[in-house]
C-alpha positions in Angstrom: -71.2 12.2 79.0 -68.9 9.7 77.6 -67.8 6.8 80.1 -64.0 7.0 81.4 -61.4 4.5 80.1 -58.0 3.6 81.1 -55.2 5.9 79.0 -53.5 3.0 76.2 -49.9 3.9 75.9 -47.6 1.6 73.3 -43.9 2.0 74.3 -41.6 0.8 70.9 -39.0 -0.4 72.4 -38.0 -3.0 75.5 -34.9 -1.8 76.2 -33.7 -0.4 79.8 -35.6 2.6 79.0 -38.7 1.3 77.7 -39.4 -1.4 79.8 -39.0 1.0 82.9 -41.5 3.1 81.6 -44.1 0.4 81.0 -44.0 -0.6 84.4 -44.4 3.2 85.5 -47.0 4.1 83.2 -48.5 0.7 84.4 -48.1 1.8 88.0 -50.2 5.0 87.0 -53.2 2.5 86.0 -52.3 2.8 82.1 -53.0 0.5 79.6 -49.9 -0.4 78.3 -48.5 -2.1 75.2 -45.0 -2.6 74.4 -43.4 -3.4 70.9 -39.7 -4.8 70.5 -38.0 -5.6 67.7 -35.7 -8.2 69.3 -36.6 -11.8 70.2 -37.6 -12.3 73.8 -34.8 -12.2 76.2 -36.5 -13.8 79.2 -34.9 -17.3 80.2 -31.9 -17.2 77.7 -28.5 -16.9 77.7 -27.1 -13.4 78.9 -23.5 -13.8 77.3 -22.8 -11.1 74.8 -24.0 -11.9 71.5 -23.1 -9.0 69.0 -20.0 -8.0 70.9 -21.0 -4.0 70.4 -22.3 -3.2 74.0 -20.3 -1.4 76.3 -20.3 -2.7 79.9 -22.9 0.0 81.5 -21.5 2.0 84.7 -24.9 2.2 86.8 -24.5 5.0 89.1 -27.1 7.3 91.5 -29.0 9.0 88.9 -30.0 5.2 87.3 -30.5 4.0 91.0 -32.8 6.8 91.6 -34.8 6.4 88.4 -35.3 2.7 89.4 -36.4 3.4 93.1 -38.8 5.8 92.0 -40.8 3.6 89.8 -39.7 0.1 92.2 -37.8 -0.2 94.8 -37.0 -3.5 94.4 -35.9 -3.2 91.0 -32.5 -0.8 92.3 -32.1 -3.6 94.8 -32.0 -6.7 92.4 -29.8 -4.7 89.8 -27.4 -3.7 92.6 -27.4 -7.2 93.7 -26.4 -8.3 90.1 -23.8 -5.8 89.5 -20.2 -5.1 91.3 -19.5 -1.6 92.4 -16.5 0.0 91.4 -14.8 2.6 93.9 -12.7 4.3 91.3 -10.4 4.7 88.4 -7.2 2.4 88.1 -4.9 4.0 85.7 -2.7 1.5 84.2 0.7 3.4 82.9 2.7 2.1 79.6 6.1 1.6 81.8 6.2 -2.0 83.7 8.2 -0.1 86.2 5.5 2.0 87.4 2.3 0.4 89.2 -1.4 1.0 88.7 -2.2 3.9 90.7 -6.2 4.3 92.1 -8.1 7.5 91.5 -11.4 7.6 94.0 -14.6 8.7 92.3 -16.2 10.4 95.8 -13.3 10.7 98.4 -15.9 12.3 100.5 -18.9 10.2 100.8 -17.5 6.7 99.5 -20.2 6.3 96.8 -19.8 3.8 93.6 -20.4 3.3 90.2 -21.9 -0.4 89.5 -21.0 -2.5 86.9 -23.4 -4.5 84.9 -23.9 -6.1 81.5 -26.6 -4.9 79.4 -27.8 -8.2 78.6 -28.9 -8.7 82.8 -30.1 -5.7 83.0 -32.5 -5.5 79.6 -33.6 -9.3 80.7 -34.2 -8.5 84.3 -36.4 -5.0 83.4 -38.5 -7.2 80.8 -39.0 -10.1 83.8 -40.3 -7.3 85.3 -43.2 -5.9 83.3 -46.1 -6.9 84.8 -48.2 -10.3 83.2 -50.5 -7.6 82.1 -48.6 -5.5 80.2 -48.7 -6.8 76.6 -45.8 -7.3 75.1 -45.0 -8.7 71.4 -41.0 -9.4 69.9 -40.1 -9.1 66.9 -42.2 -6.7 65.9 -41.1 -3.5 64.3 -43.1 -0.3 64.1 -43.7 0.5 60.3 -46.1 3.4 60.0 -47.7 6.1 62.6 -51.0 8.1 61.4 -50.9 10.9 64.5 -54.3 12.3 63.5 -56.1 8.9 63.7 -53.8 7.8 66.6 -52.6 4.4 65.2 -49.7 2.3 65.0 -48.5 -0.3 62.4 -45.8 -2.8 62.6 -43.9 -5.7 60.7 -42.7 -8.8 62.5 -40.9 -11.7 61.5 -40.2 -15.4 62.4 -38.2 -17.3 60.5 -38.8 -15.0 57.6 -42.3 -14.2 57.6 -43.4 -10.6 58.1 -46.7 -10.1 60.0 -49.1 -7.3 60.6 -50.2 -6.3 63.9 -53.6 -5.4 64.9 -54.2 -9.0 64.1 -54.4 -11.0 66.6 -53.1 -14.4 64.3 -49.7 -12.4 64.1 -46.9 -11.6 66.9 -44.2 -13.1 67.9 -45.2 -16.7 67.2 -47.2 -15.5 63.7 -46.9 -18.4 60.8 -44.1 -19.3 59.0 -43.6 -18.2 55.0 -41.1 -18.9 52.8 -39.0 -16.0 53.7 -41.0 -13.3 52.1 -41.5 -10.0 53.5 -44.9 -8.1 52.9 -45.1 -4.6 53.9 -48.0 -3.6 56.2 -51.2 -3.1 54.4 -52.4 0.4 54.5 -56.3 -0.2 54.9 -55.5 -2.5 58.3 -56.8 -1.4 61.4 -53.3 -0.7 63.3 -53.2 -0.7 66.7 -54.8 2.4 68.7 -53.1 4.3 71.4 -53.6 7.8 73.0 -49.9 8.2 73.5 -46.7 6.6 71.9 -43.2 6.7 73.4 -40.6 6.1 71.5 -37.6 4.4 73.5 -36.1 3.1 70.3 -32.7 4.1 70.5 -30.3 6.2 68.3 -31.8 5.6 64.9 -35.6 5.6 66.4 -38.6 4.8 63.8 -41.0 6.5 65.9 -38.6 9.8 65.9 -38.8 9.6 62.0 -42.1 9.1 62.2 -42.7 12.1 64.8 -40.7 14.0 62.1 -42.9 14.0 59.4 -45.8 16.1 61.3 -43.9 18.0 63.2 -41.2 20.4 62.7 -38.3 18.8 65.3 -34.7 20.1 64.7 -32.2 16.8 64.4 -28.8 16.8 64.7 -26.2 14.0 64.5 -22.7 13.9 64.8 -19.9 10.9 64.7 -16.7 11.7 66.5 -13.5 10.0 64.9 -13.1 6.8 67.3 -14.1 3.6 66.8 -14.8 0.9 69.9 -14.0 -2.8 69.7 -14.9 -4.7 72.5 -12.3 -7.5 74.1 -12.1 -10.0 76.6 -9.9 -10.6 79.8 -11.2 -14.1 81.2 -11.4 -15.3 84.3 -8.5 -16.2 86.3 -9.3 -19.4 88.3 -5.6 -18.1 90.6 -6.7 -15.2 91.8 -9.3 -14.4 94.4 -13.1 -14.6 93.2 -11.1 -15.3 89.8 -10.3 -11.3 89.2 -7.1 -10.9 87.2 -7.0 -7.4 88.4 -9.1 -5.3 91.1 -12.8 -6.1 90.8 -13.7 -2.8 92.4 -12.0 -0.2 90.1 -12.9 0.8 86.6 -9.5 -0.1 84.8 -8.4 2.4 82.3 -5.1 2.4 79.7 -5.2 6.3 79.0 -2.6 6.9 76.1 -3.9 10.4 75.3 -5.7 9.9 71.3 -6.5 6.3 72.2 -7.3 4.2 75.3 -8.3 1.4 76.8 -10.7 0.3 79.4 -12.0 -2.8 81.5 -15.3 -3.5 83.6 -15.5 -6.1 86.0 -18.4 -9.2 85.2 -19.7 -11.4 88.1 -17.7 -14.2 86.6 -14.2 -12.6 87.2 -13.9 -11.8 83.8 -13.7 -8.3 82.5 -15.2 -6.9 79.5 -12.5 -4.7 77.4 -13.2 -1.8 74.8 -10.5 -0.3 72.9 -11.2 3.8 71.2 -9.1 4.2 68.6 -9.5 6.0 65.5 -10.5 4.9 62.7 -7.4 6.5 60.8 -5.0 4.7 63.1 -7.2 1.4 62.7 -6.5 1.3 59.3 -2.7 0.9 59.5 -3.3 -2.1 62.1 -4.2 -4.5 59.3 -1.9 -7.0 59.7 -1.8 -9.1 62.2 2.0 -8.4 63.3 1.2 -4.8 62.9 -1.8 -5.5 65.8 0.6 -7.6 67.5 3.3 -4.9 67.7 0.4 -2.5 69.1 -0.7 -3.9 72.1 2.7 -5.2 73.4 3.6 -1.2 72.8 1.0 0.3 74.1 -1.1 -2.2 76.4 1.9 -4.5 78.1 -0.2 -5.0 81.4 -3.1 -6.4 79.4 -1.0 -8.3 77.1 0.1 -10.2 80.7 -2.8 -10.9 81.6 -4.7 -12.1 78.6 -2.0 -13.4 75.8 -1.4 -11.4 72.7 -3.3 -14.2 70.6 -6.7 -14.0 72.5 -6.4 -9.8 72.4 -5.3 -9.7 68.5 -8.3 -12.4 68.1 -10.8 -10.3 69.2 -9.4 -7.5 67.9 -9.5 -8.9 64.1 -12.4 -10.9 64.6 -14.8 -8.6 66.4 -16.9 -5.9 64.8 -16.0 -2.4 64.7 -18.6 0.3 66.4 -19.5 4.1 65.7 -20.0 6.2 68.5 -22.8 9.2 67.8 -24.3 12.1 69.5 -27.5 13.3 68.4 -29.5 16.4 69.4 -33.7 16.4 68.9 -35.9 19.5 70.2 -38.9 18.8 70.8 -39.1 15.5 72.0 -42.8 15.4 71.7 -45.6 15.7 69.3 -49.2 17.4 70.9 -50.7 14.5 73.2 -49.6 12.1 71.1 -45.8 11.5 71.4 -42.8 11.7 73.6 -39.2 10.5 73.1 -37.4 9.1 75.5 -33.3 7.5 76.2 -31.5 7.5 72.9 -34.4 8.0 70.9 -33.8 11.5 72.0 -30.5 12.2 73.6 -27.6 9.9 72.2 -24.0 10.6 73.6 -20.2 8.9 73.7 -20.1 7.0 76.3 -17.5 8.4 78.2 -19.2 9.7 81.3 -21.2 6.7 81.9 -24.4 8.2 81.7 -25.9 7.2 78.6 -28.0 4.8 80.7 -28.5 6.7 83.6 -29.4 9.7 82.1 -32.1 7.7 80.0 -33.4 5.8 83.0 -33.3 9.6 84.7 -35.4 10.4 81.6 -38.4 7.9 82.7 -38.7 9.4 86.6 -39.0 12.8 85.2 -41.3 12.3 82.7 -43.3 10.8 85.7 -42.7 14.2 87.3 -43.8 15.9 84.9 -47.2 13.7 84.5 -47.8 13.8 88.4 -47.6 18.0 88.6 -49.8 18.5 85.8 -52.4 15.8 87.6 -52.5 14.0 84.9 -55.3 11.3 85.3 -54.9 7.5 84.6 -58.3 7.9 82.2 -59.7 10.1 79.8 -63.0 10.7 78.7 -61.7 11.4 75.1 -62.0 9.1 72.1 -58.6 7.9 70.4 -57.4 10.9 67.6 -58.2 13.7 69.8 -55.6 16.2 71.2 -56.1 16.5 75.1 -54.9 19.7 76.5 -53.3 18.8 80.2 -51.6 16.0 78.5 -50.4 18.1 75.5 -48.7 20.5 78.4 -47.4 17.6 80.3 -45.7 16.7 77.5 -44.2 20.2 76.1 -43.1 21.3 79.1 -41.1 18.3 79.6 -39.6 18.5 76.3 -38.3 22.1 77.0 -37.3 22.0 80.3 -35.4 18.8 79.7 -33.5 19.8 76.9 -30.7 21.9 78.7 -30.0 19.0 80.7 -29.5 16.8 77.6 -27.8 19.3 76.1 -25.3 19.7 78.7 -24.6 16.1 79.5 -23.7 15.5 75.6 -21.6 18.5 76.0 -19.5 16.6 79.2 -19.8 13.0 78.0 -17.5 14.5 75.2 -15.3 16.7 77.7 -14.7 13.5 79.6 -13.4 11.4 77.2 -10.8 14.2 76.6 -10.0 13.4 80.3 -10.1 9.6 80.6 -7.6 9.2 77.7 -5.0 12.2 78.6 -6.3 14.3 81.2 -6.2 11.8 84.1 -2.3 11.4 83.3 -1.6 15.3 84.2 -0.7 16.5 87.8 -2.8 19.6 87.7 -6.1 17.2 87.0 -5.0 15.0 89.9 -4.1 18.5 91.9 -7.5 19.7 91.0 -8.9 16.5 92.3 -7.5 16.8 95.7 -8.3 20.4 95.5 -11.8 19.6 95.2 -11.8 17.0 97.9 -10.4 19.6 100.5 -12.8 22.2 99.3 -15.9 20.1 99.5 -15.1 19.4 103.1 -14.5 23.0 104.0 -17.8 24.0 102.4 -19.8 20.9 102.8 -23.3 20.8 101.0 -26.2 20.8 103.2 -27.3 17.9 104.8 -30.2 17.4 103.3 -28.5 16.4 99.5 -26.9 13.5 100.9 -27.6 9.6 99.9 -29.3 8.7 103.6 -31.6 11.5 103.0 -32.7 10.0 100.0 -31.9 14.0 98.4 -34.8 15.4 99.2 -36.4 14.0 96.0 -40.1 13.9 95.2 -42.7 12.9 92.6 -43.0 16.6 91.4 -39.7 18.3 92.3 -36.7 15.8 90.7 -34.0 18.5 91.4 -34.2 19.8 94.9 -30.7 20.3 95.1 -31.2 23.2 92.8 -29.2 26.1 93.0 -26.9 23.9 94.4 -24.9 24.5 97.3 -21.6 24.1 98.9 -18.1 22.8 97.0 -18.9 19.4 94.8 -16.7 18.1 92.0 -18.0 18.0 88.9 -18.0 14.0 88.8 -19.9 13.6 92.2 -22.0 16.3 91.0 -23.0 14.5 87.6 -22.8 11.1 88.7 -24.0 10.8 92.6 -26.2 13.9 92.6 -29.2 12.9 91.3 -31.0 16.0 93.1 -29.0 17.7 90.3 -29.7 18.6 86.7 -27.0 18.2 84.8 -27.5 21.4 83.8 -27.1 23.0 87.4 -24.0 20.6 87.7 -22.1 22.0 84.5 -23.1 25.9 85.5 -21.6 25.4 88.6 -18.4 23.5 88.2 -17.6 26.5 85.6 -18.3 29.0 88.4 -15.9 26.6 90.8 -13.7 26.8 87.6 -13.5 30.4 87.9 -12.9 31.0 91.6 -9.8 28.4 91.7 -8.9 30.5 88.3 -9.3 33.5 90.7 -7.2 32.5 93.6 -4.3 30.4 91.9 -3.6 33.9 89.7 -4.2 35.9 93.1 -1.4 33.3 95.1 0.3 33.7 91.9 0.5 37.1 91.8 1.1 37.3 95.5 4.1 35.2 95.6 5.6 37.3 92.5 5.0 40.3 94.4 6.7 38.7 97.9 9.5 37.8 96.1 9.8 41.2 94.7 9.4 42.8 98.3 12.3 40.3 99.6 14.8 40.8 96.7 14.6 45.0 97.4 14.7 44.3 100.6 17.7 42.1 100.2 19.7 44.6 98.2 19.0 47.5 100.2 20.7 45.6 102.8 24.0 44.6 100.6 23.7 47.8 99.6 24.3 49.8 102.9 26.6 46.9 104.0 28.9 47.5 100.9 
């Protein structure tokens, strides 16, 4: 009988998502390997760098994903972020003021806002001094059937193979050269590979070639450009404008928004189209735009530093892709954008990927998946092949339907948010939920009833939530279960505005016979 080893797992990618899994599948007693294609992030600068990452809105469902791995970890990224109560909605008239829209009237929970750069160097501080890790290093090649791995890194030019030891992040210098991996190297062995390298994911197109997975991408019409509102040393803790709200400049096909930094400064992204970009090429043209559309931010910044940044900063594309299945046999899994890429609009890109992690865990703790196998490298093993397929398809509504929102909310944080029947629906919602109150046991002080098997106890879901709480501060809740039921809550105020509706048509028809029957005998 062959002697038990510990499982080898190589995550490609160190990113939010990937280095939370390491330190999971490390937790599980995995051997664990990690691959990034970046340079190491730990002790440098954490100021934004390529000026194309949205501030990240860290709400429950991250939180959760984080306490179920570590504890600690939610605690420190709380600790590092600043929580954010609500909407402010910033109107073009000077005349009228910012007016606050609550995300969770009810309960008083927040969204947290933190810069990617933190939170990516805080997760990789936190892989254990175990887990190997090697930058700049790129996978190149997957052979499935023999279960190995190649990569190219470079330093200052020169490409590297790994596998060899002399390689890695601090490989020698060439004179610039690149040489492609060789294909008679030994590679690096693994009995499963996750691939947690974002939207355009080598170990997806890798996954693809022995496996028949059904890909989808779509752009929408927007572009993002990221701004900056700087500290103001006047104001207290050196916040131009309310550190707690997520700021929004809703001008219905365009907006702007702000998230607050521990500095006091706020990062800015403007969605515009790209057709309406191209006739703001000038520089008075850009000029004219913001003091138009954005006079509030024009205040507080300057019109030079915003038309700066706005000419000098890159554009972004915004994508959504679609992949079914997310895994390969034994061999492979996809997780975070690598598998699910969305707008950002909801704020759950990160969450949901980090939500990804703890129920991929799920999955590997019901089917009893053990930390070793008996099994040499190449061979397909049968609990871990289920594991793995039943995740993939019992995941994929849920990815499916918070693509589906994230674009239904951007609808509503650009125009919607500006109507009076979303703000009536709002406080409709808030009077509901505390008329039909969910049970007590999905609530935050009950931790939601979650466990290491069951990551949606609050399924079917009960009582009267809004679809925000529901999808942002219900981690108990698939998102899924969240969508089903806010278009069944749809329906019934549907229902019983068409029924007062009809009511109120048919009492004023009752009084005005009534009425006339009276002039009538009177006359």
């Amino acid at each position: 009988m062959s002697t038990p080893r510990p499982r080898k797992a190589l995550v490609i990618g160190a990113g939010p998502v990937g280095s939370l899994t390491a330190i999971c599948l490390h937790r599980r007693v995995w051997e664990v390997e990690v691959w990034e294609s970046r340079e190491d992030p730990r002790g440098q600068s954490t100021e934004m760098a390529n000026l194309r990452s949205i501030n990240l809105n860290m709400s429950a469902r991250g939180l959760e994903a984080l306490r179920s791995v570590d504890p600690s970890l939610a605690e420190m990224l709380q600790n590092e972020s600043i929580p954010m109560k609500g909407r402010m909605i910033h109107h073009v008239s000077p005349t009228m003021p910012p007016s606050s829209q609550i995300y969770d009237p009810r309960t008083h929970q927040v969204g947290y806002s933190l810069s990617r750069p933190i939170l990516n160097q805080r997760l990789v501080e936190a892989l254990p001094s175990d887990v190997k890790i090697r930058f700049k290093t790129k996978l190149s090649r997957v052979d499935f059937r023999k279960r190995r791995a190649w990569g190219i890194g470079a330093e200052g030019g020169k490409a590297y193979k790994l596998g060899d030891e002399a390689g890695g992040a601090n490989g020698d210098k060439s004179d610039g050269k690149t040489e492609e991996a060789e294909e008679d190297h030994e590679g690096t062995g693994f009995d499963l590979i996750i691939g947690a390298d974002g939207s355009w994911s080598k170990t997806r197109s890798e996954m693809m070639r022995v496996e028949r997975v059904d890909f989808s991408q779509s752009f929408i019409q927007h572009a993002y450009i990221e701004l900056h509102m700087p500290p103001d040393a006047s104001k207290p803790g050196g916040y131009a404008m309310d550190a707690n709200h997520l700021h929004i400049w809703p001008r219905h096909s365009f907006m702007l928004i702000g998230l607050p930094n521990k500095d006091g400064s706020f990062t800015l992204t403007l969605f515009l189209p790209f057709s309406s970009l191209a006739t703001l090429e000038t520089r008075p043209a850009a000029e004219a735009f913001f003091r138009d559309n954005f006079p509030s931010a024009v205040d507080i910044v300057g019109i030079k530093p915003l038309v700066d940044d706005f000419e000098n900063n890159p554009r972004g594309n915004l994508v959504t892709t679609h992949v079914l299945p997310t895994s390969y046999s034994s061999h492979a899994v996809l997780l975070g954008d690598a598998s699910h890429s969305m707008v950002p609009f909801y704020g759950q890109g990160l969450n949901c990927g980090l939500e990804d992690v703890r129920v991929f865990n799920s999955y590997l703790e019901r089917f009893n998946v053990p930390p070793t196998t008996t099994l040499p490298l190449g061979e397909t093993e049968p609990v871990l092949e289920q594991a793995l397929a039943a995740y993939s398809d019992e995941r994929d509504k849920d990815l499916r339907a918070i693509t589906e929102l994230a674009m239904q909310n951007y609808v509503e944080m650009r125009s919607k948010v500006l109507s009076p029947l979303h703000i009536l629906r709002r406080h409709l919602d808030t009077l509901l939920s505390n008329l039909i109150p969910r049970p007590a046991s999905a609530s935050p002080a009950s931790g939601f009833g979650i466990s290491l098997t069951d990551p949606f106890p609050g399924q079917p879901v009960r009582g009267w939530n809004s679809l925000y709480e529901m999808v942002t501060f219900r981690p108990d809740i698939g998102y899924a279960a969240a969508l089903e039921r806010e278009k069944w809550q749809g329906r019934v105020v549907e229902r019983v505005a068409w029924g007062l509706g009809v009511g109120t048509v048919g009492v004023a028809g009752v009084a005005a016979s009534w009425g006339y029957r009276m002039w009538a005998r009177r006359a």
